[in-house]
N, C-alpha and C positions, 0 to 999 in steps of 0.2 A: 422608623415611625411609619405606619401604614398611611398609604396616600385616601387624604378625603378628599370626595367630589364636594362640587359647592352646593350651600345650600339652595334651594330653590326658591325665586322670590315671590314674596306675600303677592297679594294680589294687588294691592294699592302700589307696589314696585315696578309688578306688572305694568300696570294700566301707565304709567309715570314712562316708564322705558317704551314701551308704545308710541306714548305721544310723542315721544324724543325726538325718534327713527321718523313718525312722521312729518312731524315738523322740521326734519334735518334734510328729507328728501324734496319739499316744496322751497326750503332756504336756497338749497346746493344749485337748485335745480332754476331758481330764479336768474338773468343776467342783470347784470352790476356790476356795485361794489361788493368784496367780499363780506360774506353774513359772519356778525360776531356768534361767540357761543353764547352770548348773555340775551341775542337776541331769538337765538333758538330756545333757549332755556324759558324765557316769557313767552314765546308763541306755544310751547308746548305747556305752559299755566305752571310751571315748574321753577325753583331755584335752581342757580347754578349748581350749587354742592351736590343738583341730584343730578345734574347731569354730570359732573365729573366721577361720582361713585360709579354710574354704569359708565361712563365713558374718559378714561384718562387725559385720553388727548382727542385732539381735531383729526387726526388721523382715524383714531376710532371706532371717533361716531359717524367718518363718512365710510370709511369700511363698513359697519355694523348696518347705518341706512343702505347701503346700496344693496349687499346681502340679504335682507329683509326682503328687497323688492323682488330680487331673485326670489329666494324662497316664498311669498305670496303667491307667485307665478308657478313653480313648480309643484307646490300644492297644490294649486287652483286643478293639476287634472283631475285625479282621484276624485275629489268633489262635484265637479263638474261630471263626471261618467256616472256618478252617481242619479243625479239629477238630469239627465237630456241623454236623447238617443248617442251614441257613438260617435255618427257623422256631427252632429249637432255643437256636440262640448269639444270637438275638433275644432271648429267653426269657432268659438267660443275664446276658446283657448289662444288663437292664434290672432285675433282681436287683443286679448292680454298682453300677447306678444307685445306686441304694434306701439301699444302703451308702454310697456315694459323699458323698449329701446327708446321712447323717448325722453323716458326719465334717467336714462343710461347716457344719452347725449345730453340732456340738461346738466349732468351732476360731472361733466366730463373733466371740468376744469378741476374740480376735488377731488376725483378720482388720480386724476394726474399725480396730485401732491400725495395722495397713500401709494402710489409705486414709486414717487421718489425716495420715500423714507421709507423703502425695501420693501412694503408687503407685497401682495399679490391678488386683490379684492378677485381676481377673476379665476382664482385657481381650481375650482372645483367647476366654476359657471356653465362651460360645455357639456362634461357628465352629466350635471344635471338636468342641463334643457332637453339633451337627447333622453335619458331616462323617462320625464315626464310626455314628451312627443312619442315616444315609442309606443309608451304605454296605450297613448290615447288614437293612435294608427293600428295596434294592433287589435285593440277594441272594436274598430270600423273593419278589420278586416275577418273579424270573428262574426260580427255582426253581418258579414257579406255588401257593406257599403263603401269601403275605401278598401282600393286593387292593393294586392297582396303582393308587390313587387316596388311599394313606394319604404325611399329608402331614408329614416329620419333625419338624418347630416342633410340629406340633399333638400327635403323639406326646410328644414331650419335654414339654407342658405337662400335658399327662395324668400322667406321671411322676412331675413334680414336685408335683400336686395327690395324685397315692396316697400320697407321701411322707409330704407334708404332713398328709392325713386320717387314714391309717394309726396307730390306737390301738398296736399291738404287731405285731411281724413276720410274725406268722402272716396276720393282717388284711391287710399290704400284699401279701404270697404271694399270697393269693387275688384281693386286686385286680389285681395282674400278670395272673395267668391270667386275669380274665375280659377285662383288655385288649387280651390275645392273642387270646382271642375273637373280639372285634371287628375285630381285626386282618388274620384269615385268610382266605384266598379258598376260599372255598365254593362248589363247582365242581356247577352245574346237573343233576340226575336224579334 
């Protein structure tokens, strides 16, 4: 029998599994007591049976939200290059970052539980971030504002070390900017 791909969901499914991922990443991402799925399923104005059709299990749907945030993020370059100079959606982008990691430490406890029970929510996550960093460095270097020897891994670990250091947001704002800094090409006279 010939393999069918799945159908693609209506758009009220859409918008339904949307609210899900979001309201799964603001639950995971709370500290507490662990968030039910009944309690996801009312934040997102939804039954539970709809969240158990897009999502089987609690492994799932913290896999599926964390993904999403990923992906939000590595889409966000394209878009942004679209919209703002080079150096600008560089700038932009890596503010997402900033956010990014913090809903990656929030959801860490549930993240936990999806690599116990074998997935691997982070298996493509690297690729990806380097693909969309690249992208958006190599745009500043065509553009002639970010030097053409800045290397995206080494970017991305800077990132994740502001993250990291970063007492309060204002702090990692400024550490962004003097990243940029170093980042720029600085053009001789």
């Amino acid at each position: 029998m010939p393999e069918t791909s799945p159908r693609p969901l209506r758009a009220d499914a859409l918008r339904n599994r949307e609210r899900l991922l979001e309201a799964a990443v603001q639950a995971f991402s709370r500290p507490g007591p662990e968030v039910t799925l009944d309690a996801i399923a009312r934040e997102a104005g939804v039954g539970i049976g709809t969240l158990y059709r897009h999502f089987p299990t609690r492994e799932a749907l913290v896999e599926a939200a964390y993904r999403n945030e990923l992906g939000k993020l590595c889409d966000a370059a394209p878009d942004l290059l679209d919209h703002l100079p080079p150096d600008r959606a560089l700038r932009g982008w890596m503010s997402r970052f900033i956010d990014y990691l913090a809903t990656k430490r929030g959801m860490a406890d549930a993240l936990r539980l999806v690599i116990a029970s074998g997935a691997n929510p982070y298996a493509q996550s690297r690729d990806r971030l380097l693909e969309a960093l690249g992208r958006l460095l190599a745009a500043g270097v065509a553009a002639g504002t970010i030097r053409a020897d800045v290397d995206a891994g080494d970017v991305l670990v800077n990132l994740s070390g502001i993250s990291l250091a970063a007492g309060e947001r204002a702090q990692a704002d400024r550490l962004l900017d003097l990243l940029m800094d170093g980042l720029r090409h600085h053009r001789a006279g």
